[in-house]
BAFI-3210 file (N, C-alpha, C; in Angstrom, 3 decimals, decimal comma, padded with zeros to 6 digits):
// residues 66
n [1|2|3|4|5|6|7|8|9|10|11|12|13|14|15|16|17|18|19|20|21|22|23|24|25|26|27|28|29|30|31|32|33|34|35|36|37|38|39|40|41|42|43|44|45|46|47|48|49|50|51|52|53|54|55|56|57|58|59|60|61|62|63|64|65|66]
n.u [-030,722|-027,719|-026,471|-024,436|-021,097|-019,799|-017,575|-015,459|-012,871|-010,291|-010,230|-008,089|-006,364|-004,073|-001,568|001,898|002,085|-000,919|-002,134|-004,323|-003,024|-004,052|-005,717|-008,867|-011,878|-014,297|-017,252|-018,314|-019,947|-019,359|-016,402|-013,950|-013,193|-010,544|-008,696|-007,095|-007,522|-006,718|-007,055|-009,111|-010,952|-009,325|-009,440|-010,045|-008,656|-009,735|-010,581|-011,022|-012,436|-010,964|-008,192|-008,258|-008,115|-006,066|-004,319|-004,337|-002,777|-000,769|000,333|000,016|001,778|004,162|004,061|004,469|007,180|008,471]
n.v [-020,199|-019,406|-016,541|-015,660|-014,657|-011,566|-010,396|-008,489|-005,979|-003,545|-000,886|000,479|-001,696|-003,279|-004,822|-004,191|-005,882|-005,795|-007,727|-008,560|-007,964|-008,311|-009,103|-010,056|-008,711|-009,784|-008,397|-010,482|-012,600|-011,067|-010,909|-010,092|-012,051|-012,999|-013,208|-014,376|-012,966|-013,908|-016,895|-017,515|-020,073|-020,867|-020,947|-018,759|-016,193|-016,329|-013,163|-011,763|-008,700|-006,870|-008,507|-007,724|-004,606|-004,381|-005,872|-004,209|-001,728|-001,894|-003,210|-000,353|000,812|-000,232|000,686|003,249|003,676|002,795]
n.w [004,099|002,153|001,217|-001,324|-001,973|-002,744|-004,643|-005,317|-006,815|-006,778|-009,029|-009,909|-009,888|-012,102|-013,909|-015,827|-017,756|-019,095|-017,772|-014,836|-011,886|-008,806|-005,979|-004,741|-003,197|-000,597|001,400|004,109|006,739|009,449|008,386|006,472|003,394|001,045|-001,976|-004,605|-007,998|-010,234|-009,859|-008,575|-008,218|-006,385|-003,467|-000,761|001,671|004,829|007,386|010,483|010,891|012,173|011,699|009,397|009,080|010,507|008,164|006,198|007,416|008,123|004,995|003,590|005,484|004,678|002,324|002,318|002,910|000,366]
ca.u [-030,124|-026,380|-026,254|-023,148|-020,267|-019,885|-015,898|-014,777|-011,664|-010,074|-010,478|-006,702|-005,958|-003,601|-000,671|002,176|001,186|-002,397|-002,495|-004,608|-001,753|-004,493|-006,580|-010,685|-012,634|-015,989|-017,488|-018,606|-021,032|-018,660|-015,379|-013,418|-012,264|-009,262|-008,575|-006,534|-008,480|-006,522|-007,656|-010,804|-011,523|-007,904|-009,788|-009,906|-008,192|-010,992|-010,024|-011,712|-012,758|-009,818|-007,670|-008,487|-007,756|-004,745|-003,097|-004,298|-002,413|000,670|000,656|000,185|002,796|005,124|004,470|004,591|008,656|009,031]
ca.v [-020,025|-018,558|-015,620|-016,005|-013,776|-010,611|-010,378|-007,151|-005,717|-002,322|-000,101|000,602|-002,992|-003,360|-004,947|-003,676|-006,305|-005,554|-008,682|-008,145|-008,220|-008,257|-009,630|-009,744|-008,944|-009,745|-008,894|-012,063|-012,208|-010,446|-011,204|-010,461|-013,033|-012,270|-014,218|-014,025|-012,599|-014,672|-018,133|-017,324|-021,290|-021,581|-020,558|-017,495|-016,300|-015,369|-012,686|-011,052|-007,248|-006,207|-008,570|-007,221|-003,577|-004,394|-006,095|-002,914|-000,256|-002,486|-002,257|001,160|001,669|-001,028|001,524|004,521|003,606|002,195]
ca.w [002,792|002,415|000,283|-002,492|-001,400|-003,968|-005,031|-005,660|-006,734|-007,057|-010,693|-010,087|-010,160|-013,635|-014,379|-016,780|-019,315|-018,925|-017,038|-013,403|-010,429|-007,518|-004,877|-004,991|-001,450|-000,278|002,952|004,668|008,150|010,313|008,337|004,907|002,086|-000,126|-002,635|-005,945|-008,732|-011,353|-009,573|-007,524|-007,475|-005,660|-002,065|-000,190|002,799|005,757|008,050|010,943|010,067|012,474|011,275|007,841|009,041|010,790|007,366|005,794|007,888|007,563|003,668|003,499|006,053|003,915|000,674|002,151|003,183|-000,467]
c.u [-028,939|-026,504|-024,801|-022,657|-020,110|-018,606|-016,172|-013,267|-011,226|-009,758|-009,005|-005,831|-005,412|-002,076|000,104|002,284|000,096|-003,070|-003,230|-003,794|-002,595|-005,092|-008,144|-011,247|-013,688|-016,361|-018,581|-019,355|-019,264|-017,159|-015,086|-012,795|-011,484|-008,587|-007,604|-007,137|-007,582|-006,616|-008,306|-011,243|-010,344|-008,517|-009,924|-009,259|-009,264|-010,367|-011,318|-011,943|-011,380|-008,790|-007,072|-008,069|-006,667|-003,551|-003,507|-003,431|-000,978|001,045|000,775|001,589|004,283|005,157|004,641|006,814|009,382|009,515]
c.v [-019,067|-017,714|-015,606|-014,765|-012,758|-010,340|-009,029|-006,856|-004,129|-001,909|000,112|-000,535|-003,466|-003,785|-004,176|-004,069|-006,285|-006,942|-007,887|-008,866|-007,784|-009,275|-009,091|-009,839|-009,013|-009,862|-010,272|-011,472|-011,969|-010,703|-010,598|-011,644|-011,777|-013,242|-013,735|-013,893|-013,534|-016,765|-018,254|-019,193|-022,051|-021,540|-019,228|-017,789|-015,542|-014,344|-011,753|-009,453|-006,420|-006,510|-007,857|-005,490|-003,715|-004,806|-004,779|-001,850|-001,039|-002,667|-001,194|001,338|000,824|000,045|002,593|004,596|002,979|003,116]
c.w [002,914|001,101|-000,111|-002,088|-003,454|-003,438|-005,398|-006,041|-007,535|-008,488|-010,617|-010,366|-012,069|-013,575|-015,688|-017,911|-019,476|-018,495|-015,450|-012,163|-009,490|-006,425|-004,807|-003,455|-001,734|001,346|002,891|006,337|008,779|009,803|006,930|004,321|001,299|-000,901|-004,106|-007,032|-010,264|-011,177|-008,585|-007,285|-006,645|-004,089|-001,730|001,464|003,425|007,113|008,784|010,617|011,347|012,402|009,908|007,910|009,630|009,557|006,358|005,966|007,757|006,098|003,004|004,652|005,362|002,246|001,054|002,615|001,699|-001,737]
res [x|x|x|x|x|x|x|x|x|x|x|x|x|x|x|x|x|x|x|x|x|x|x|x|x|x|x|x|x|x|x|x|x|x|x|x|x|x|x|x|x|x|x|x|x|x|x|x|x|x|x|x|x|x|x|x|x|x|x|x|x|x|x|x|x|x]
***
């Protein structure tokens, strides 16, 4: 039996029309999903857990030059 993936998405997550401008994660057996939290039945993207920290340290290092 596959246990149903649990979406998440960050409390900071807010647009400036009070629309939500994010992305929803769920860990997965050895991987993350990321998916768009305004069409969750569009797919998800699956990424290994060091893929998933490698596009991490590259957005932070893309905002911290912005």
């Amino acid at each position: 039996m596959t246990t149903p993936a649990i979406w998440r998405k960050s409390s900071f997550s807010s647009g400036s029309s009070g629309q939500s401008d994010c992305v929803e994660l769920a860990r997965l057996a050895g991987r993350v999903g990321v998916r768009d939290s305004k069409a969750p039945d569009q797919g998800a993207l699956t990424l290994t857990l060091d893929n998933f920290a490698d596009l991490l340290a590259r957005v932070k290092r893309a905002n911290s030059h912005a």
